[in-house]
C-alpha atoms as one frame of an Amber mdcrd trajectory, in Angstrom:
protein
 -24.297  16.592 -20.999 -21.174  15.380 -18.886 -21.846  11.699 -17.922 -21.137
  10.999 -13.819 -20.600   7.073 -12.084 -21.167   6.755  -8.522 -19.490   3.807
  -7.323 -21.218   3.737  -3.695 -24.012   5.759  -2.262 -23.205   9.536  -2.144
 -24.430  12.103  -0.263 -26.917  14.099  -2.204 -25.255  17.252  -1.187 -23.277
  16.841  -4.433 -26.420  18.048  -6.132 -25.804  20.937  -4.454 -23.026  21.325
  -6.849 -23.259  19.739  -9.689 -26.318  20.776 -12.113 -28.211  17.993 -12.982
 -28.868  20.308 -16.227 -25.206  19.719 -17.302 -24.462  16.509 -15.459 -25.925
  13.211 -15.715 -25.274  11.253 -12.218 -25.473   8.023 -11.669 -24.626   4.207
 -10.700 -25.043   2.815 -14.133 -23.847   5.340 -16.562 -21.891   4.286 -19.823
 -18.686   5.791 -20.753 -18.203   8.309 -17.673 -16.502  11.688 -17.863 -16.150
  11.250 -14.021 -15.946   8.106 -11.345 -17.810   9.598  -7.813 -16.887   7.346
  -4.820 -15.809   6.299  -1.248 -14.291   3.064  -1.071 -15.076   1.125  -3.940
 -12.410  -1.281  -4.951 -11.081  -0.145  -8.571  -8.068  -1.326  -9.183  -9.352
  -3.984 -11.874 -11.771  -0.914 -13.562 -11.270  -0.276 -16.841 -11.070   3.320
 -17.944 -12.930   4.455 -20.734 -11.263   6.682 -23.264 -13.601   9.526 -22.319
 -12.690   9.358 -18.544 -11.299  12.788 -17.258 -11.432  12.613 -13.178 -12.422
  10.015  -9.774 -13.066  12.171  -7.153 -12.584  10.206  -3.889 -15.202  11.513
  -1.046 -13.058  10.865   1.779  -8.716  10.763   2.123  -7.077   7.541   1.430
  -6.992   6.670  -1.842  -5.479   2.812  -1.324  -8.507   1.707  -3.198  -7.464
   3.822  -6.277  -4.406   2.787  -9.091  -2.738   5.921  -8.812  -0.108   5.256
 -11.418  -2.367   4.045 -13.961  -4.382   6.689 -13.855  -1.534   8.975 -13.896
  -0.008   7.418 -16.863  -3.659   7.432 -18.441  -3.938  11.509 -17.948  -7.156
  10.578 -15.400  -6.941  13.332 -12.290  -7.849  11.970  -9.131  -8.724  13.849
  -6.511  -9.109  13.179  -2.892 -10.503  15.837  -0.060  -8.321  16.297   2.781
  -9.183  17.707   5.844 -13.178  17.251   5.294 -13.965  14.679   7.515 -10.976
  15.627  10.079 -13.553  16.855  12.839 -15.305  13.349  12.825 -11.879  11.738
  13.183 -10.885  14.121  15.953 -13.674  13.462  18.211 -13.672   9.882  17.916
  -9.663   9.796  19.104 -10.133  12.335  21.423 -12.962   9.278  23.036 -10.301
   7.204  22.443  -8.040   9.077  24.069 -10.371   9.529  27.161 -11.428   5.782
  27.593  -8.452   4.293  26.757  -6.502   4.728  30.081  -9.876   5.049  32.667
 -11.021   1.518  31.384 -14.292   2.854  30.627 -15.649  -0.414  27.871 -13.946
  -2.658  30.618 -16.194  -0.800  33.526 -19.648  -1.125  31.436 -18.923  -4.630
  30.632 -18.582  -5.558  34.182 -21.598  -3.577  35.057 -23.670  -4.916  32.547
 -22.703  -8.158  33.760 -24.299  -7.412  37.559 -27.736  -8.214  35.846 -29.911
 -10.156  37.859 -27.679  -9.302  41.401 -30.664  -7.190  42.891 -29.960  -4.698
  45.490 -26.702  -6.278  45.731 -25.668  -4.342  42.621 -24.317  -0.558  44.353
 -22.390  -2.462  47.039 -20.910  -4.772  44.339 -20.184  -1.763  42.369 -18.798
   0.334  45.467 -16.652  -2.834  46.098 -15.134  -3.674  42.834 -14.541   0.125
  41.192 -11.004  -0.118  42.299 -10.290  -2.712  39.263 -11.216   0.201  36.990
  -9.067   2.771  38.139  -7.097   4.481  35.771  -4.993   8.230  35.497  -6.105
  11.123  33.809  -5.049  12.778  30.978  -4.151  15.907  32.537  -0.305  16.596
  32.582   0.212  13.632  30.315   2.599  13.609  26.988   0.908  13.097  23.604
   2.501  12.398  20.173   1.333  12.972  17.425   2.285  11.419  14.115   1.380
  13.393  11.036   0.131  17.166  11.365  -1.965  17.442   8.605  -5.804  18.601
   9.384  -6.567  16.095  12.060  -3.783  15.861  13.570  -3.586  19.429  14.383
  -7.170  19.417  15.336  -6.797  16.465  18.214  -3.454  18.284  19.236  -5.401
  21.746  19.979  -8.551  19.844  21.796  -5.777  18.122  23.131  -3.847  21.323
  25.155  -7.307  22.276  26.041  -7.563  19.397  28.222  -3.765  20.039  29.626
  -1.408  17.839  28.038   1.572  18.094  26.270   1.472  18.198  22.964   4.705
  17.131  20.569   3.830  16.994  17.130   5.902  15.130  14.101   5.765  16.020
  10.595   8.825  16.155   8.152   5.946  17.544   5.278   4.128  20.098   7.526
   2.115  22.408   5.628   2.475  26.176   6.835  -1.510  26.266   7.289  -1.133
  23.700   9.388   1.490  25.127  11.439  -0.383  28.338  11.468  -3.388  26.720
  12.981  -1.604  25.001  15.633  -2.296  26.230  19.254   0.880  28.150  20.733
   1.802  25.846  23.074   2.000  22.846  20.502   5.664  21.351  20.130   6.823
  20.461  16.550   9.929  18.113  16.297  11.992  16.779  13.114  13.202  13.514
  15.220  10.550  10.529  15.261  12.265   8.696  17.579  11.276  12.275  20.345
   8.006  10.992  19.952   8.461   7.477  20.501  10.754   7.684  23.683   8.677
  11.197  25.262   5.005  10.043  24.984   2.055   8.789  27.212  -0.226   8.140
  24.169   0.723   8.293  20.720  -1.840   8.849  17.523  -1.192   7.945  13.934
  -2.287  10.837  11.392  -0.264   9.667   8.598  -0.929   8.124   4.905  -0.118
   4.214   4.393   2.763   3.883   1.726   5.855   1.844   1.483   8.017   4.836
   3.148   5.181   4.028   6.150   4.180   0.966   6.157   5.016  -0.312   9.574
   6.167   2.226  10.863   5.452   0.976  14.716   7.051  -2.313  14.240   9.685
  -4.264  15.177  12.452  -1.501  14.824  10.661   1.582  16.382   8.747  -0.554
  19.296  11.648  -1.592  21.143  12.305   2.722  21.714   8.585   3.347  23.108
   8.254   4.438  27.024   6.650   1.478  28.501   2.929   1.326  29.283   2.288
   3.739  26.075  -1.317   3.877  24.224  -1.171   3.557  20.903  -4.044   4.698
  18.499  -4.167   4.088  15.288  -7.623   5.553  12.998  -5.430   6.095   9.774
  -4.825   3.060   7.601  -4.291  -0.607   9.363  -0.885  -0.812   7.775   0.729
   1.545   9.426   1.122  -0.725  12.449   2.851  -3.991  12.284   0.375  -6.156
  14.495   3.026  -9.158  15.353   5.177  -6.817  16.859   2.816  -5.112  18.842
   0.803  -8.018  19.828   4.183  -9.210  21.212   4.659  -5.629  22.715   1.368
  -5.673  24.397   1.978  -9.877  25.729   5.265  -8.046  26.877   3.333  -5.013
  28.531   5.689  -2.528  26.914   2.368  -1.155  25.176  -0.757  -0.561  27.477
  -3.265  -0.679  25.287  -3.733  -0.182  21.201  -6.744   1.424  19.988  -7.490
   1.114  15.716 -10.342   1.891  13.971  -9.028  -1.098  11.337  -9.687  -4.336
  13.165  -8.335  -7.416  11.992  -8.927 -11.171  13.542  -5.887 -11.163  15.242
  -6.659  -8.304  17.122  -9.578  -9.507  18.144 -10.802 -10.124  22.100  -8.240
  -8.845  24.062  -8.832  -6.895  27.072  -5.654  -4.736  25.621  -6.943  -3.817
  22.219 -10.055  -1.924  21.931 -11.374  -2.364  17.537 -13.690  -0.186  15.894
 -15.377  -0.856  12.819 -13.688   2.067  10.753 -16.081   4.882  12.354 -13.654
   7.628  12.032 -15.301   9.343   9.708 -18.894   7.621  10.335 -20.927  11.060
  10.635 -23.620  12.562   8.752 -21.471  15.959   8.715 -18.020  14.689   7.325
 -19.714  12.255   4.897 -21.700  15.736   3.638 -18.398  17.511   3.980 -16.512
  15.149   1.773 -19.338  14.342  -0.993 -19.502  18.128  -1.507 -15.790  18.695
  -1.578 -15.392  15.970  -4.373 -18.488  17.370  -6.085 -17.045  21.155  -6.215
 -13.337  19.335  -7.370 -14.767  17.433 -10.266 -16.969  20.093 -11.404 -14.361
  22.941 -11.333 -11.870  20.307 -13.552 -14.731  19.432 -15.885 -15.501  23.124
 -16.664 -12.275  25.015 -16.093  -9.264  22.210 -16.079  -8.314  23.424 -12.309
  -7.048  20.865  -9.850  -7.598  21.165  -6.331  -6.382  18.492  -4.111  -5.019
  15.643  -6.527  -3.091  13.122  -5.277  -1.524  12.555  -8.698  -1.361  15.382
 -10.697   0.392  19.240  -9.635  -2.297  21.663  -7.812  -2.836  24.143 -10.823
  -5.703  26.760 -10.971  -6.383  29.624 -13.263  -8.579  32.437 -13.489 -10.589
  32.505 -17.053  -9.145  35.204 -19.603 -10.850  33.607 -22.608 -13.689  31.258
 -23.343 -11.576  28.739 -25.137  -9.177  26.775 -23.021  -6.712  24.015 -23.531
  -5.950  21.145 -20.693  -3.067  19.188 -21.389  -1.832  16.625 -19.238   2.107
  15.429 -20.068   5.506  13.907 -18.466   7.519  16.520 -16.988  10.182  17.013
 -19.465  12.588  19.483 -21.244  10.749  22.108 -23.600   7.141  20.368 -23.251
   5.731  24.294 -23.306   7.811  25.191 -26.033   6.419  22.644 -28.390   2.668
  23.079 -26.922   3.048  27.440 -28.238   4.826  26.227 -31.344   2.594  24.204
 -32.139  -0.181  26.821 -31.290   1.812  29.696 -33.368   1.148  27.810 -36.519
  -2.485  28.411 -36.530  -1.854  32.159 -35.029  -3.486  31.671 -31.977  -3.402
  34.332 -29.449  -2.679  33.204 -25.552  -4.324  35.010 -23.524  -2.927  33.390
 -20.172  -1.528  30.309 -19.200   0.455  27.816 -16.403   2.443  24.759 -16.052
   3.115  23.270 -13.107   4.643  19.901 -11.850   4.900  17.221  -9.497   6.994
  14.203 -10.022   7.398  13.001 -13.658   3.882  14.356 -14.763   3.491  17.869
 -15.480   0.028  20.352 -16.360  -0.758  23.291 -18.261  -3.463  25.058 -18.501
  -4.005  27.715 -21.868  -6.407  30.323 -22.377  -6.699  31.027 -26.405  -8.844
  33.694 -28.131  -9.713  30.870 -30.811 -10.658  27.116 -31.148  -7.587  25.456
 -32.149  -8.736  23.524 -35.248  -8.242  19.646 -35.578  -4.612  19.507 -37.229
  -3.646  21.451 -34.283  -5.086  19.452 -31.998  -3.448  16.005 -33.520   0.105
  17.822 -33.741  -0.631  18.721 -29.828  -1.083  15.151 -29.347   1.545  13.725
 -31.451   4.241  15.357 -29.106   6.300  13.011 -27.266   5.458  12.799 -23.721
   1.802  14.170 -24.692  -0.694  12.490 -22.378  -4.102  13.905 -22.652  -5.262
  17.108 -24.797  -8.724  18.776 -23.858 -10.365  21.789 -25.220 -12.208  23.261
 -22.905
């Protein structure tokens, strides 16, 4: 029985695919063979020896040690693209109340309390302060095409704007599900100068860590909307406060508040709602589920943000998992070591990303324990599983 922590509340979808006849799920399990979660905190966790996978329900993994679970041989997973339609709609209400002053309007009106029958003449009187253009015909940028991004820039042409997308790393499915008319450039700086509104779709890293700041702010087209729903980081908020005091920016719209950003009529905070919905929480919880499951049973990965993408159909019923650095002759040693016993391959892969590399071996017999130890005496040797 395979041994499951959840580290917050889960959907119970994932019991849609994981059999709680072979898995044992839940918040207080010793010695896991997987970490569930959403945004736990674990960078001060310490991994058990026995520890094979975290699958992250949801796509930024900030709250994860990457490297150390790298260098450990721990897979983690993330699951892009699952709760992109719940992001989409909520900046694509962004989008729509951003310029048209709509939270500015219901304020005002909520304010009218107690004014009687004065209230539709007040309100006929005073809509004029609440005026604002239409989206129609306007420019929109988009940083970062991955799933959401090319998800608000279709909805996006459907409501007639112009759509310039930037992405150095576009995927070809995501250029193949890209409306038409959408416009993909290599220059940042197109984007910056060319757009209305601009919205963030990017991961937070060093490489992008404020990326609108003090040295790409000074380039936007003046009275530009700015929203912001993937990672707080990504926007330098000194600069921009001192942008928006400047009226260079319009308005700046975040699903990360922080206290400085904080009532002012030209930021509008949300408390990280992106991808608040019953669907996309379902969507992700099940995605994780099916990743951990598949890498428990078969050694596939699917959407690791560590570890090479590496899948392989089952030849045999034995199967080795090795996880090791990405160096000179690693497969070499890993079938000489396996030709001393005989053993038969049946199939295998390597594949790598970075300095780690995977491989994935089908034998026709259990290697026996010597093997096993010579496997994981070989320099560079991270993690050894029979399957």
């Amino acid at each position: 029985m395979k041994k499951i922590l959840t580290l917050n509340e889960i959907s119970s979808v994932i019991y849609d695919h994981l059999d709680t006849n072979e898995y044992t799920i839940a918040g207080d399990v010793q010695s896991p063979d997987a970490l569930l979660l959403r945004s736990a905190k674990i960078h001060d966790y310490e991994f058990n020896e026995e520890l094979l996978c975290i699958g992250r329900a949801g796509a930024g993994t900030n709250n994860i040690p990457i490297e150390r679970c790298s260098k450990d041989g721990i897979v983690v997973f993330n699951t892009p693209g699952a709760n992109a339609n719940g992001v989409k709609e909520l900046v694509l209400c962004s989008l729509l109340m951003s310029g048209r002053k709509v939270i500015e309007s219901i304020e005002w009106v909520k304010s009218q309390k107690c004014k009687g029958d004065d209230v539709p003449s007040l309100v006929e009187k005073n809509k004029s302060k609440f005026a604002g253009p239409e989206v129609i015909g306007k420019k929109l940028g988009i940083i970062g095409m991955g799933a959401i991004g090319g998800m608000v820039a279709n909805v996006a042409i459907a409501l007639g704007m112009e759509v310039t997308g930037y992405d150095p790393y576009m995927s070809i499915d995501s250029a193949l599900g890209l409306t038409r008319t959408v416009k993909i450039t290599k220059s940042l700086d197109k984007i910056l100068i060319e757009s209305d509104y601009i919205t963030i779709h990017i991961p937070l890293n060093e490489k992008t860590k404020n990326l609108i700041g003090k040295d790409t702010i000074p380039k936007l087209k003046n009275n530009v909307i700015i929203m912001n729903f993937s990672r707080g980081g990504l926007v330098d908020n000194a600069a921009l406060l001192s942008a928006l005091d400047k009226k260079h920016i319009q308005k700046y719209i975040t699903d990360f508040p922080t206290e400085d950003l904080l009532c002012r009529d030209d930021i509008i905070t949300l408390p990280h709602l992106g991808a608040s919905t019953p669907e996309a929480e379902d969507n992700c919880a099940a995605m994780a589920a099916m990743q951990i499951d598949d890498y428990i049973k078969n050694g596939n990965i699917t959407n690791s943000v560590n570890l090479p993408a590496c899948k392989l159909p089952r030849s045999s019923e034995i199967r080795l998992s090795l996880v090791h650095s990405n160096v000179k002759n690693m497969v070499g040693q890993i079938t000489s070591a396996l030709g001393l016993e005989d053993h038969n391959i049946s199939n295998m892969i390597n594949a790598s990303r970075g300095e780690y590399a995977y491989t994935l071996i089908d034998v026709d017999d259990a290697p026996s324990d010597d093997c096993i130890n010579i496997l994981k005496k070989i320099d560079g040797m991270i993690k050894v599983r029979v399957i």
